[in-house]
C-alpha positions in Angstrom: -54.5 136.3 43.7 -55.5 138.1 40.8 -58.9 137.8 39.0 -59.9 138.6 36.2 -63.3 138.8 34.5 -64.1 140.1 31.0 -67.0 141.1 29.1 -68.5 142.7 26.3 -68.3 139.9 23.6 -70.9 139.5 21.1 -71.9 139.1 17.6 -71.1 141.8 15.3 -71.2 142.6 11.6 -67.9 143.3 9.4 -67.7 147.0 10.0 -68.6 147.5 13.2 -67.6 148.1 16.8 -67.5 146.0 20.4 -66.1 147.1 23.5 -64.4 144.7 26.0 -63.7 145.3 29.3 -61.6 143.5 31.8 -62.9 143.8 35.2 -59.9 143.7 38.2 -58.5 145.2 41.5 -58.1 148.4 41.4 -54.3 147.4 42.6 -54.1 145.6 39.5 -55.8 148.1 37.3 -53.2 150.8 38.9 -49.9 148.9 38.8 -50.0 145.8 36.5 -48.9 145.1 32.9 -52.6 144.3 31.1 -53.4 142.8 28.0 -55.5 141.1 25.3 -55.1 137.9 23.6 -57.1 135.7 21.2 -57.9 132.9 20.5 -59.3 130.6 17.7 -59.7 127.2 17.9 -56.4 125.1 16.8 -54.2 128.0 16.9 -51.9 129.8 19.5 -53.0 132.8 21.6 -52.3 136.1 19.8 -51.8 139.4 21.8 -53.6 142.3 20.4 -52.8 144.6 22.5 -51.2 145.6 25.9 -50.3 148.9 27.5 -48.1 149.1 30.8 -49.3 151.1 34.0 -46.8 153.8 32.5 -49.3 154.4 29.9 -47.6 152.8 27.0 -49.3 150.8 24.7 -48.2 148.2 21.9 -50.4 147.0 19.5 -49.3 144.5 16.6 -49.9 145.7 12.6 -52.8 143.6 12.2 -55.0 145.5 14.4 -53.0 149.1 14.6 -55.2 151.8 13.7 -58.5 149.4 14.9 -57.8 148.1 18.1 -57.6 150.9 21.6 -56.8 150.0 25.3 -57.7 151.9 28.0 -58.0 151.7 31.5 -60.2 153.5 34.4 -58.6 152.9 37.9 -62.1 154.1 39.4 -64.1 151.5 37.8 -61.1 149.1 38.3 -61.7 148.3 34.5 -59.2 147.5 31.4 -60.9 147.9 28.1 -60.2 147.4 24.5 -62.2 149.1 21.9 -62.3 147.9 18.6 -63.5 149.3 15.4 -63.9 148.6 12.2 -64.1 144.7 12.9 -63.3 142.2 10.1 -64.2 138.3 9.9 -60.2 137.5 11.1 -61.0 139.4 14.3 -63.4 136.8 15.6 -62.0 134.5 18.2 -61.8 133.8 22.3 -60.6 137.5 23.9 -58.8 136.9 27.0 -57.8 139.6 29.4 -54.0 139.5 31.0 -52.2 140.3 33.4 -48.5 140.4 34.6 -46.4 142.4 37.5 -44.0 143.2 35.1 -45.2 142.6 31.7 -42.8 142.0 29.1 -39.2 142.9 28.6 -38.2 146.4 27.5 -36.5 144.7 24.4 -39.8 142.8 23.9 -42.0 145.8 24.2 -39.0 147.5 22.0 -39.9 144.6 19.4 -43.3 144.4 19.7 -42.9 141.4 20.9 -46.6 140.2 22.9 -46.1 136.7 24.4 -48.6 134.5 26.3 -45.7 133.6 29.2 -45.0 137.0 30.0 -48.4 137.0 31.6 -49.3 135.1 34.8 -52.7 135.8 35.2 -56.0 135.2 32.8 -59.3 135.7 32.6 -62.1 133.3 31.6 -62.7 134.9 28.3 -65.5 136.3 25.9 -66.4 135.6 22.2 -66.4 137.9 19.6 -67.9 136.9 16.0 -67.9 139.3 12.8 -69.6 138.0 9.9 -68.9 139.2 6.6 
């Protein structure tokens, strides 16, 4: 079974900077699909970003340029770095993960869907005031 366990949440002004990490097996680490969703309350998950154990990543517009993933096999962690935070970033951030991932014509898309993942973390909040 995979687990997952993020942290790194916080409170954070309009501007700044938080770091998330997603700690795992370093098997999943290595050779799963991983990515971040959010979450507010009354809406649908939103992907923010996801890379594949290839090394490619997707991110969608509204965080392009912002939002980074990364991963470090050694400390069996998936991160997401995020910078220059704005009030629309704050939600729920969930950590994901999939043996596959989503579809090439997905990934070709952009496409970052809650069911292509079959494992979730707990979460962690992140709030940016203005």
């Amino acid at each position: 079974q995979v687990q997952l366990v993020e942290s790194g949440g916080g409170s954070v002004q309009a501007g700044g900077s938080l770091r998330l990490s997603c700690a795992a097996s370093a098997h999943t680490v290595e050779n799963y699909a991983m990515a971040w969703f959010r979450q507010v309350p009354g809406k649908e998950r939103e992907g923010v970003a996801a890379s594949t154990n290839g090394g490619s990543t997707l991110y969608p517009d509204s965080v392009k340029g912002r939002f980074t993933v990364s991963r470090d096999i050694a400390k069996k962690t998936f991160y997401l770095e995020m910078d220059d935070l704005k009030p629309e970033d704050t939600g729920m951030y969930y950590c994901a993960a999939d043996a596959e991932g989503p579809s090439p014509s997905a990934w070709g898309l952009g496409l970052l869907q809650e069911n292509d993942f079959d494992f979730w973390g707990q979460g962690t909040q992140v709030t940016v005031s203005s």
